[in-house]
VEXVO-392187 format. One record per residue: x, y, z of N, C-alpha, C in turn; residue in one letter; residue number from 1. Coordinates in steps of 0.1 Angstrom, whole numbers, plus 5000, padded with zeros to 4 digits. Example, Ala and Ser with C-alpha at 12.3 -4.5 7.8 and 13.67 -1.06 7.14 Angstrom:
% residues 2
> 5132, 4943, 5078, 5123, 4955, 5078, 5132, 4967, 5078, A, 1
> 5128, 4978, 5071, 5137, 4989, 5071, 5129, 5000, 5079, S, 2
This chain:
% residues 167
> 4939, 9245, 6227, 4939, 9248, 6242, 4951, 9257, 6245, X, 1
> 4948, 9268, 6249, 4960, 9277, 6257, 4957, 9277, 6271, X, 2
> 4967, 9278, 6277, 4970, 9272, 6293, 4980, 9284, 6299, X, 3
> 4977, 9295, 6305, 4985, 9305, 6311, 4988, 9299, 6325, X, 4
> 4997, 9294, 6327, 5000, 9290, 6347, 5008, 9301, 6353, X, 5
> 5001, 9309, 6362, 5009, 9319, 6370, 5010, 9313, 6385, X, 6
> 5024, 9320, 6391, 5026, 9318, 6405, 5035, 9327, 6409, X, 7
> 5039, 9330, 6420, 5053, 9335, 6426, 5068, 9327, 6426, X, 8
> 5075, 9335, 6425, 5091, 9325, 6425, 5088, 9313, 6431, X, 9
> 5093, 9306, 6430, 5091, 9287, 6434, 5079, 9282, 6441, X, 10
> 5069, 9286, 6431, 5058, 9280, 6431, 5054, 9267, 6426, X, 11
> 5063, 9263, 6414, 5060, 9253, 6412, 5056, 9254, 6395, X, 12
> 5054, 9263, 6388, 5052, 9268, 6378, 5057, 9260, 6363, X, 13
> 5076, 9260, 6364, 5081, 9256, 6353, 5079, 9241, 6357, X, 14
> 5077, 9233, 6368, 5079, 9223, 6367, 5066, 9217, 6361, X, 15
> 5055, 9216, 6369, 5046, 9218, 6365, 5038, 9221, 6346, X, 16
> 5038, 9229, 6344, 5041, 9238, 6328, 5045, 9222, 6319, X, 17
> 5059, 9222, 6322, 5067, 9209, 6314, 5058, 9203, 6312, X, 18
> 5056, 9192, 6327, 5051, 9181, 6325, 5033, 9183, 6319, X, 19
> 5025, 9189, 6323, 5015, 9192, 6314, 5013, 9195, 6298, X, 20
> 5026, 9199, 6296, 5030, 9207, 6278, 5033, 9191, 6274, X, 21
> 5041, 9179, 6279, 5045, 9165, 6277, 5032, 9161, 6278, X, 22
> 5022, 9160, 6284, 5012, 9150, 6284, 5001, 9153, 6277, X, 23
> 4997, 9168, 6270, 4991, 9169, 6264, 4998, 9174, 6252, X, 24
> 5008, 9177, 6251, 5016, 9179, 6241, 5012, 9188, 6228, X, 25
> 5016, 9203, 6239, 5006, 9212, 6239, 5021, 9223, 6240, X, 26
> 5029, 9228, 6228, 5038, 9239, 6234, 5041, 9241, 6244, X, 27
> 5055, 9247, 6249, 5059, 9249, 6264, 5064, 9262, 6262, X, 28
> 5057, 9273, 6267, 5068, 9288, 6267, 5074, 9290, 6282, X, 29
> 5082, 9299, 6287, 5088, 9296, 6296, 5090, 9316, 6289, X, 30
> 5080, 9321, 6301, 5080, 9336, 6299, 5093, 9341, 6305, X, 31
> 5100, 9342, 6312, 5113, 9343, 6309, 5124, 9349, 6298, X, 32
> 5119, 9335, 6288, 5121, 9336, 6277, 5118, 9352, 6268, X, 33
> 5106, 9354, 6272, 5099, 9366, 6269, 5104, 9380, 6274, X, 34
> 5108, 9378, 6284, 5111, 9388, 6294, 5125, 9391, 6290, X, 35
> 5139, 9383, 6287, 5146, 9384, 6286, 5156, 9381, 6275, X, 36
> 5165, 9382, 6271, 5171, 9376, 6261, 5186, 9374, 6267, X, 37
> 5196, 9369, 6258, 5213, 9369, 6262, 5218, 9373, 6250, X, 38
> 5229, 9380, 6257, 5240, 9388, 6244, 5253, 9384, 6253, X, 39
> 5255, 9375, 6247, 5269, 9374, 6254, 5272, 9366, 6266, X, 40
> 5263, 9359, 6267, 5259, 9353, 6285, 5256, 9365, 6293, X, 41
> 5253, 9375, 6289, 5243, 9388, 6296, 5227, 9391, 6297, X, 42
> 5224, 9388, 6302, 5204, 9389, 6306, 5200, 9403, 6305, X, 43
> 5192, 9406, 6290, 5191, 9420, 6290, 5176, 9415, 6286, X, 44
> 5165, 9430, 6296, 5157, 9428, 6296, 5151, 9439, 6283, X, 45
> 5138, 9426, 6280, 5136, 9433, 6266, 5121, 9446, 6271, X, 46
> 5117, 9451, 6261, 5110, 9466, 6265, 5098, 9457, 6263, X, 47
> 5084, 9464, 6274, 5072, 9457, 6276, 5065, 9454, 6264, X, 48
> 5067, 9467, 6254, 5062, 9466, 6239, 5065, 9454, 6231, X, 49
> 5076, 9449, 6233, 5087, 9438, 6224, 5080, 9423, 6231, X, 50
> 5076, 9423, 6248, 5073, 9411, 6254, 5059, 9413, 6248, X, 51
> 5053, 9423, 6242, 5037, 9418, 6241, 5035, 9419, 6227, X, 52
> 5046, 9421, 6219, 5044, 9414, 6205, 5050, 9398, 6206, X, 53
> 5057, 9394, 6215, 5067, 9382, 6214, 5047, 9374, 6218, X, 54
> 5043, 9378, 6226, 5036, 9369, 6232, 5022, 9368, 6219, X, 55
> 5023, 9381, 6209, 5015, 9379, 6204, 5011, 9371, 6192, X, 56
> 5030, 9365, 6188, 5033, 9362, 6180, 5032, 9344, 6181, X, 57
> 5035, 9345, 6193, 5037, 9327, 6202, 5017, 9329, 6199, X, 58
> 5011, 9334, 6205, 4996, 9332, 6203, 4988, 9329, 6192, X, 59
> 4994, 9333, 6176, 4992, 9333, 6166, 4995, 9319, 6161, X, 60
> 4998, 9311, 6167, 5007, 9301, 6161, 4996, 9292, 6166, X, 61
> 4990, 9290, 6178, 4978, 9282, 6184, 4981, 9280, 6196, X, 62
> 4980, 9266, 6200, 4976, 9260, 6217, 4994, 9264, 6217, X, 63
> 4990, 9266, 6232, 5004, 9267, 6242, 5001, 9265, 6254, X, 64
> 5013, 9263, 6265, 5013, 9262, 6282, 5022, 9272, 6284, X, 65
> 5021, 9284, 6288, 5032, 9293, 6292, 5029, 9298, 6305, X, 66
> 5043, 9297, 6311, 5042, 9300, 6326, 5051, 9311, 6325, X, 67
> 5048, 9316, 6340, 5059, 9328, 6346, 5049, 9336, 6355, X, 68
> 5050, 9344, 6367, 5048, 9354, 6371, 5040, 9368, 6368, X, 69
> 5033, 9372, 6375, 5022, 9384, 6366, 5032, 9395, 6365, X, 70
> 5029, 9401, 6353, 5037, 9411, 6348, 5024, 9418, 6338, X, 71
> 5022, 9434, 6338, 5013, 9442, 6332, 5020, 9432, 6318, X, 72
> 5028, 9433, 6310, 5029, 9431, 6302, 5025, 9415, 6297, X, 73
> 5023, 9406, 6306, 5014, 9394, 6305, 4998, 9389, 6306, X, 74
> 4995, 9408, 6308, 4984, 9407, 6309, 4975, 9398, 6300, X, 75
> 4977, 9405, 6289, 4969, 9400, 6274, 4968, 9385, 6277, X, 76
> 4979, 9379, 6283, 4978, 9363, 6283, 4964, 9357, 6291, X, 77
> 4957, 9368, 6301, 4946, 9360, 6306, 4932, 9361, 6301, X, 78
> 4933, 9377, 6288, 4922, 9373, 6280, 4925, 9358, 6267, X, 79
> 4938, 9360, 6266, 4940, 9345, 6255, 4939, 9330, 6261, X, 80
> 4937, 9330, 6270, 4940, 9319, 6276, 4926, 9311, 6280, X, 81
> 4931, 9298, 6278, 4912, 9292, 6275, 4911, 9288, 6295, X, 82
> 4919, 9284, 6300, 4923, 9281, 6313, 4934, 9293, 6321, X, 83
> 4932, 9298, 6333, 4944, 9303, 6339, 4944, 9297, 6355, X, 84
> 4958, 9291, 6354, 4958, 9286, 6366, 4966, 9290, 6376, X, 85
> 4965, 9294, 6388, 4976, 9303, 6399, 4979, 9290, 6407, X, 86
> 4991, 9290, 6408, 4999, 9282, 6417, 5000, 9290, 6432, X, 87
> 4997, 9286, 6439, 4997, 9290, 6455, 5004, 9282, 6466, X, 88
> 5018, 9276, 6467, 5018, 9266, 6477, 5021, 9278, 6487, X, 89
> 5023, 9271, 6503, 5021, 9279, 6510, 5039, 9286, 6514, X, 90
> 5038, 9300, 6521, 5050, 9306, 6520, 5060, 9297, 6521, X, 91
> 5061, 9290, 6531, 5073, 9279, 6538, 5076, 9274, 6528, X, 92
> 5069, 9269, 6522, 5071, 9257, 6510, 5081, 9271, 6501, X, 93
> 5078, 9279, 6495, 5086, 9287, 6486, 5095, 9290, 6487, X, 94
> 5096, 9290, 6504, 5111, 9293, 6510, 5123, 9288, 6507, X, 95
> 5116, 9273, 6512, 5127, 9260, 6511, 5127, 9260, 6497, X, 96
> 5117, 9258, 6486, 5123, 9258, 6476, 5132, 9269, 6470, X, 97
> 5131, 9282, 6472, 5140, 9290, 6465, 5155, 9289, 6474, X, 98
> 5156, 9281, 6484, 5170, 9280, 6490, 5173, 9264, 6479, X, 99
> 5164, 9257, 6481, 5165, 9243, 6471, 5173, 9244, 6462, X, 100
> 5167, 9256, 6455, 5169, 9259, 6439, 5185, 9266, 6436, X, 101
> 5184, 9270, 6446, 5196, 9279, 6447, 5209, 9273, 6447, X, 102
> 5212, 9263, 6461, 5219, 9252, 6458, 5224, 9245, 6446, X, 103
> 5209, 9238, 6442, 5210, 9228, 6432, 5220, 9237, 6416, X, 104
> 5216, 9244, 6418, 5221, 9255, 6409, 5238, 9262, 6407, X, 105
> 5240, 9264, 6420, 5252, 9268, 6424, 5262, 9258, 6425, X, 106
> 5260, 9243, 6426, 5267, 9229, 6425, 5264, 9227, 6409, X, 107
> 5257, 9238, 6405, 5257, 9226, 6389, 5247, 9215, 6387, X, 108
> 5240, 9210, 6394, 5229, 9202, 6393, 5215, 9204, 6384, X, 109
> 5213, 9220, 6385, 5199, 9226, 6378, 5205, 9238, 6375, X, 110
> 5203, 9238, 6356, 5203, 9251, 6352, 5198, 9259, 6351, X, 111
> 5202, 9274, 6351, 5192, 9286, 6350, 5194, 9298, 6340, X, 112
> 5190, 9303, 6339, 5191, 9311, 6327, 5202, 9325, 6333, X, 113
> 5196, 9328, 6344, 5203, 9335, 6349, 5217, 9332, 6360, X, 114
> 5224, 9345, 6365, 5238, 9339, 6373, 5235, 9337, 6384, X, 115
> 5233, 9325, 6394, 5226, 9320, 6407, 5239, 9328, 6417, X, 116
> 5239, 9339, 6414, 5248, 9342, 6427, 5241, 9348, 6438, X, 117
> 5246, 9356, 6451, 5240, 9355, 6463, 5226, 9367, 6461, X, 118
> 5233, 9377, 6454, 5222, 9389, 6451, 5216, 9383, 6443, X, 119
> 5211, 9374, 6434, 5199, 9367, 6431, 5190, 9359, 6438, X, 120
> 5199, 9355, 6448, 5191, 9345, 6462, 5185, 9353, 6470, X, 121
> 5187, 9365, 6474, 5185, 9378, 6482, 5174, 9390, 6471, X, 122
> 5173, 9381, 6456, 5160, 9388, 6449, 5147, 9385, 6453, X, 123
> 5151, 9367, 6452, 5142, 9359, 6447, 5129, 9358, 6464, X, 124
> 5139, 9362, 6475, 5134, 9361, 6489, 5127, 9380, 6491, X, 125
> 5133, 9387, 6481, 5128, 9401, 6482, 5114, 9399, 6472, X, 126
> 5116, 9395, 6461, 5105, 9396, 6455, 5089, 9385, 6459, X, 127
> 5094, 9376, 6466, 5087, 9368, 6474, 5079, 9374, 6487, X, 128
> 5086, 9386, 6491, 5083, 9395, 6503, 5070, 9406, 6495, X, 129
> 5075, 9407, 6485, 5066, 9422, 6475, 5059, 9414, 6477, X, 130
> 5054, 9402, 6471, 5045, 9394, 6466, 5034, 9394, 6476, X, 131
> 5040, 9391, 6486, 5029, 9387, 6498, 5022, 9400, 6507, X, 132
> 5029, 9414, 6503, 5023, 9424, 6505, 5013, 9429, 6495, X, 133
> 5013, 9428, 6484, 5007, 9429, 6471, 4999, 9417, 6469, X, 134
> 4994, 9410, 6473, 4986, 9399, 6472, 4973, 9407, 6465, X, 135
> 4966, 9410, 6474, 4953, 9416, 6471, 4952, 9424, 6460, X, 136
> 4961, 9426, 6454, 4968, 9434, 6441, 4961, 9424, 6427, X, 137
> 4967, 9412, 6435, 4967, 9402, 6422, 4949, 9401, 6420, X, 138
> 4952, 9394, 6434, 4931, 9390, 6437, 4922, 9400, 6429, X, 139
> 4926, 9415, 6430, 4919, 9424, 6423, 4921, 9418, 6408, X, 140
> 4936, 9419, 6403, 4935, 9417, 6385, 4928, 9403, 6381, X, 141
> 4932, 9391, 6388, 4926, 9381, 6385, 4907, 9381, 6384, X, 142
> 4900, 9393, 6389, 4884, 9384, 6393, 4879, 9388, 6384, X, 143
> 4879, 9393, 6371, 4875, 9396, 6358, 4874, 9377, 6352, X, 144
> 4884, 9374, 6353, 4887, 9360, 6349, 4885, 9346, 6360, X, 145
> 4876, 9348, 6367, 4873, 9339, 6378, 4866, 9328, 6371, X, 146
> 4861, 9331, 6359, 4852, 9313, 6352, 4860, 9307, 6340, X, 147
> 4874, 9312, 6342, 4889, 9304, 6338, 4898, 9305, 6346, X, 148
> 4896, 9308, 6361, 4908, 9307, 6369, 4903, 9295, 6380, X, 149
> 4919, 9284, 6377, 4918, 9277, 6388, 4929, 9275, 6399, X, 150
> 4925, 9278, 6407, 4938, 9280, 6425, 4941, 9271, 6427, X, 151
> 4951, 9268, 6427, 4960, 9256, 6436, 4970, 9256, 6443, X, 152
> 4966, 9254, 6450, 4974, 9252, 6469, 4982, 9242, 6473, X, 153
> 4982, 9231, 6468, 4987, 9219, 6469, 5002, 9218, 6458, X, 154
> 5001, 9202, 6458, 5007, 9202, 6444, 4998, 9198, 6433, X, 155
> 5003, 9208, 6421, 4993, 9205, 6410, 4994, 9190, 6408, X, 156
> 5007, 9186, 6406, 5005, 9170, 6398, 5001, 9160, 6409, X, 157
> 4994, 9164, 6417, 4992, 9153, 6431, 4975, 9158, 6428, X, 158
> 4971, 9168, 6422, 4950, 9171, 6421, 4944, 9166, 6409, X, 159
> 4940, 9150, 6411, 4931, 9147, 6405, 4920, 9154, 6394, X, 160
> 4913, 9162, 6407, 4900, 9172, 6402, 4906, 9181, 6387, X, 161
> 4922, 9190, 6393, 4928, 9194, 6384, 4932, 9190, 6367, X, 162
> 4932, 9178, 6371, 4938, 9170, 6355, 4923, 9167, 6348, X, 163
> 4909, 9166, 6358, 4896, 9164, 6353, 4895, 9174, 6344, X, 164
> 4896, 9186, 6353, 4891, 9198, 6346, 4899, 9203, 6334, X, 165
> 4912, 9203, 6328, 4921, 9203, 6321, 4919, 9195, 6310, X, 166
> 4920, 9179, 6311, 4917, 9172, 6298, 4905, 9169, 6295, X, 167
């Protein structure tokens, strides 16, 4: 089983991801990972070529749950993918969480890969803005794959129907 979950910044994605990768116990990638590397405690982003052999190498290996955000370079993930699922909660909700997250982060509470400083809080609310201008962007890439794509609006771990269709 491979399991691609895409969403926008605090959609709900990594948390989500986890606990499905724990219950079916089924790999956890955390594209991120993909996207970036550290030299030093420095976040250097790696070239699209390098993310789409990393992902093609995690693919070779079998079932996975790998989350993260649409990126051309992730594309390949929604022909490999036996399920792809888009996280949707509604803007407000994303809000409060990316100020949530931000916090919890900046007290030390939840770690991040990256430096939770103000010009990351002021990305995460810019890239949230692209997002919702570009919508119909996605809608376009996703309808090739509409009879392995499933929407969710809610919270995933609260949709029954969701965990039917999955296990």
């Amino acid at each position: 089983m491979k399991i691609f979950i895409m969403g926008i910044v605090a959609s709900g994605k990594t948390t989500y991801a986890k606990e499905l990768s724990k219950e079916m116990g089924l790999p956890f990638v955390e594209l991120d990972a993909v996207v970036y590397y550290n030299v030093d405690g420095e976040r250097i982003k790696r070239k699209p070529e390098e993310q789409v052999k990393i992902i093609r190498q995690m693919d070779a290996r079998g079932s996975w749950i790998a989350e993260g955000v649409y990126r051309p370079s992730y594309h390949l993930l929604l022909d490999m993918a036996d399920i792809v699922i888009w996280l949707d909660p509604p803007l407000w909700k994303r809000k409060i969480r990316i100020l949530s997250r931000h916090v919890k982060q900046m007290i030390g509470v939840e770690e991040c890969a990256y430096k939770p400083d103000f010009q990351m809080l002021r990305n995460m609310y810019k890239w949230t803005k692209q997002f919702e201008g570009e919508r119909a962007d996605l809608d376009e890439i996703l309808q090739p794959y509409v009879d392995k794509l499933i929407i969710v609006r809610g919270d995933p771990a609260n949709n029954r129907a969701l965990s039917k269709i999955i296990y």
